[in-house]
DOSEVO-398972 format. One record per residue (C-alpha): residue number from 1; x, y, z; residue in one letter. Coordinates in steps of 0.5 Angstrom, whole numbers, plus 500, padded with zeros to 3 digits. Layout:
# residues N
<node><nr>NUM</nr><east>X</east><north>Y</north><up>Z</up><rest>A</rest></node>
...
This chain:
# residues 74
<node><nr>1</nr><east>339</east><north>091</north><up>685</up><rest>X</rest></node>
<node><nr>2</nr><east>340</east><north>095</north><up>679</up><rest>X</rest></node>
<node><nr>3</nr><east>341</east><north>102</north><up>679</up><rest>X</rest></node>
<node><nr>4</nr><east>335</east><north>105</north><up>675</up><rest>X</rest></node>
<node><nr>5</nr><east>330</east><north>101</north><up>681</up><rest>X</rest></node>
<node><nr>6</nr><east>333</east><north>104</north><up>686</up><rest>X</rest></node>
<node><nr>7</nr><east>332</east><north>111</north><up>683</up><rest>X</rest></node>
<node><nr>8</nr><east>325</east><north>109</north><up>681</up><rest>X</rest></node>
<node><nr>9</nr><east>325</east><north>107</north><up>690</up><rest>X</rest></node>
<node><nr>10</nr><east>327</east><north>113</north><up>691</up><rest>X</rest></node>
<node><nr>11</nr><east>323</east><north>117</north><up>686</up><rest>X</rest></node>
<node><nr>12</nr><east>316</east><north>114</north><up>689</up><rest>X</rest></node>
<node><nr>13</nr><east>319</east><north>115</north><up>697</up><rest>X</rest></node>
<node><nr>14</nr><east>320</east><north>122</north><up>696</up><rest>X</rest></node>
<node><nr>15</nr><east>313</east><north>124</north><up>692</up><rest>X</rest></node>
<node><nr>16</nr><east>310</east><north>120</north><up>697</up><rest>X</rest></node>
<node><nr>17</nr><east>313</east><north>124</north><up>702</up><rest>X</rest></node>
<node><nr>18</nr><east>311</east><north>131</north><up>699</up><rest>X</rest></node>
<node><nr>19</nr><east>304</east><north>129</north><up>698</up><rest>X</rest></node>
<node><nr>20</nr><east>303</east><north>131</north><up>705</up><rest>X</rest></node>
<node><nr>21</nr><east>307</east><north>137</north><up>705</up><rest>X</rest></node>
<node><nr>22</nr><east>300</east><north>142</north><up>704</up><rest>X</rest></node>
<node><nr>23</nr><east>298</east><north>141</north><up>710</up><rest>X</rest></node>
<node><nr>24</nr><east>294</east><north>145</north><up>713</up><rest>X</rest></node>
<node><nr>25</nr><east>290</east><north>152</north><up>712</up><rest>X</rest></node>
<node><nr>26</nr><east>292</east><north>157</north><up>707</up><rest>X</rest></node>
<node><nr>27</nr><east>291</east><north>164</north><up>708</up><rest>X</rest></node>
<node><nr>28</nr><east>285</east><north>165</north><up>703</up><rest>X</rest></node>
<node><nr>29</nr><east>280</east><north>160</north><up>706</up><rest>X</rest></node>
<node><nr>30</nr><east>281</east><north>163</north><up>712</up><rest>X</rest></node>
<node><nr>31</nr><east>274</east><north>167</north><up>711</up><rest>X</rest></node>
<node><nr>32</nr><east>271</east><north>160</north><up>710</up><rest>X</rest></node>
<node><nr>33</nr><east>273</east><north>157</north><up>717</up><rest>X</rest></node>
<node><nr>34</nr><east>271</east><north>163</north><up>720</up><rest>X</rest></node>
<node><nr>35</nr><east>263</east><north>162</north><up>718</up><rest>X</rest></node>
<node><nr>36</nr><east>259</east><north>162</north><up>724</up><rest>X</rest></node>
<node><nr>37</nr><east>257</east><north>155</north><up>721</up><rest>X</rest></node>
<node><nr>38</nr><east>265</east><north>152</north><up>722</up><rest>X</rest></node>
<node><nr>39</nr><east>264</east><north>153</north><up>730</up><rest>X</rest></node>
<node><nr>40</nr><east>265</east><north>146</north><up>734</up><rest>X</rest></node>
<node><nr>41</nr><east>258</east><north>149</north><up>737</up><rest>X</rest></node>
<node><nr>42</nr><east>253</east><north>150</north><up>732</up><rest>X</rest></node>
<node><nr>43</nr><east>248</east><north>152</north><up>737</up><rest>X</rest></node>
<node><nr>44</nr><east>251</east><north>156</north><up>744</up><rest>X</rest></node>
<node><nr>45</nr><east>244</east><north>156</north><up>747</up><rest>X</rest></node>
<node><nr>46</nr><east>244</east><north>148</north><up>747</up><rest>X</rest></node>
<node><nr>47</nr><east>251</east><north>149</north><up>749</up><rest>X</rest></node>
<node><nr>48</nr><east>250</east><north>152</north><up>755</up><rest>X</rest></node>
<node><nr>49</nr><east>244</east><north>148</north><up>757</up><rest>X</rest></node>
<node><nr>50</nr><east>248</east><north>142</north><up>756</up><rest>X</rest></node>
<node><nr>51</nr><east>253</east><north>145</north><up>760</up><rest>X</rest></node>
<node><nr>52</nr><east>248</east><north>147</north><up>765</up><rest>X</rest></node>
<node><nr>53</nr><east>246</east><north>139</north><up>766</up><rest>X</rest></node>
<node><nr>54</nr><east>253</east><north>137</north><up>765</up><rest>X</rest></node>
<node><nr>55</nr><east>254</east><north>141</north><up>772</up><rest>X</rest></node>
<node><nr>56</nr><east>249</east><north>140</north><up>776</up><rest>X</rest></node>
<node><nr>57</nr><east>248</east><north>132</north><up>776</up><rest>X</rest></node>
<node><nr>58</nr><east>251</east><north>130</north><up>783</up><rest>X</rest></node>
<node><nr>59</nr><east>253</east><north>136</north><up>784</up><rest>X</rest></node>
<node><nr>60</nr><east>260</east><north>136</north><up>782</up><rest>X</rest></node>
<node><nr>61</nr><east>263</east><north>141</north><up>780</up><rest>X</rest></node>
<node><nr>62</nr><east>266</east><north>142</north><up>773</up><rest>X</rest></node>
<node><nr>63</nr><east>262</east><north>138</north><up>769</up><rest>X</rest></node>
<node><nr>64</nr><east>264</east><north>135</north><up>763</up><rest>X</rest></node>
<node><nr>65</nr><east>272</east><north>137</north><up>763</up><rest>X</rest></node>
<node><nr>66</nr><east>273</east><north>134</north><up>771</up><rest>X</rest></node>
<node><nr>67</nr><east>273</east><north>127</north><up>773</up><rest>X</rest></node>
<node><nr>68</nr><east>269</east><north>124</north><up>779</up><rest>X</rest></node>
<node><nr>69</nr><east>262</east><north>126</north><up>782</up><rest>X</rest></node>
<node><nr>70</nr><east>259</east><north>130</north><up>787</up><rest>X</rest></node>
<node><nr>71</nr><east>260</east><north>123</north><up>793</up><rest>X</rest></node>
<node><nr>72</nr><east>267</east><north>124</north><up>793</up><rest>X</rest></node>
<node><nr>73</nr><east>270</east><north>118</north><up>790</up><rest>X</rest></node>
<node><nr>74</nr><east>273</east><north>120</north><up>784</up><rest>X</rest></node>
């Protein structure tokens, strides 16, 4: 291989590479993710209800988070 193709190899490897170094959330958007919108639950009520039902089924205890059922066989 010649010199100026391995140049231009590596040149694209490290931009390549670089491309994902900005990753994540800066100070000034901040604000934005902090919005009542931005929330994995929307709605708290209709969290809770769900909640509710997730934990009363069979009697189990945990709900959604736990494996298994009220009849023990897990």
């Amino acid at each position: 291989m010649n010199k100026t193709f391995k140049l231009s190899i590596i040149t694209i490897s490290v931009l390549v590479a670089s491309g994902c170094s900005s990753l994540g959330v800066e100070p000034w958007e901040r604000d934005l993710l902090a919005k009542k919108q931005m929330a994995l639950t929307s709605s708290p009520l209709d969290a809770a209800l769900d909640d509710h039902i997730y934990f009363s089924k069979e009697a189990s205890s945990g709900g959604r988070s736990f494996a298994g059922g009220g009849c023990g066989c897990n």
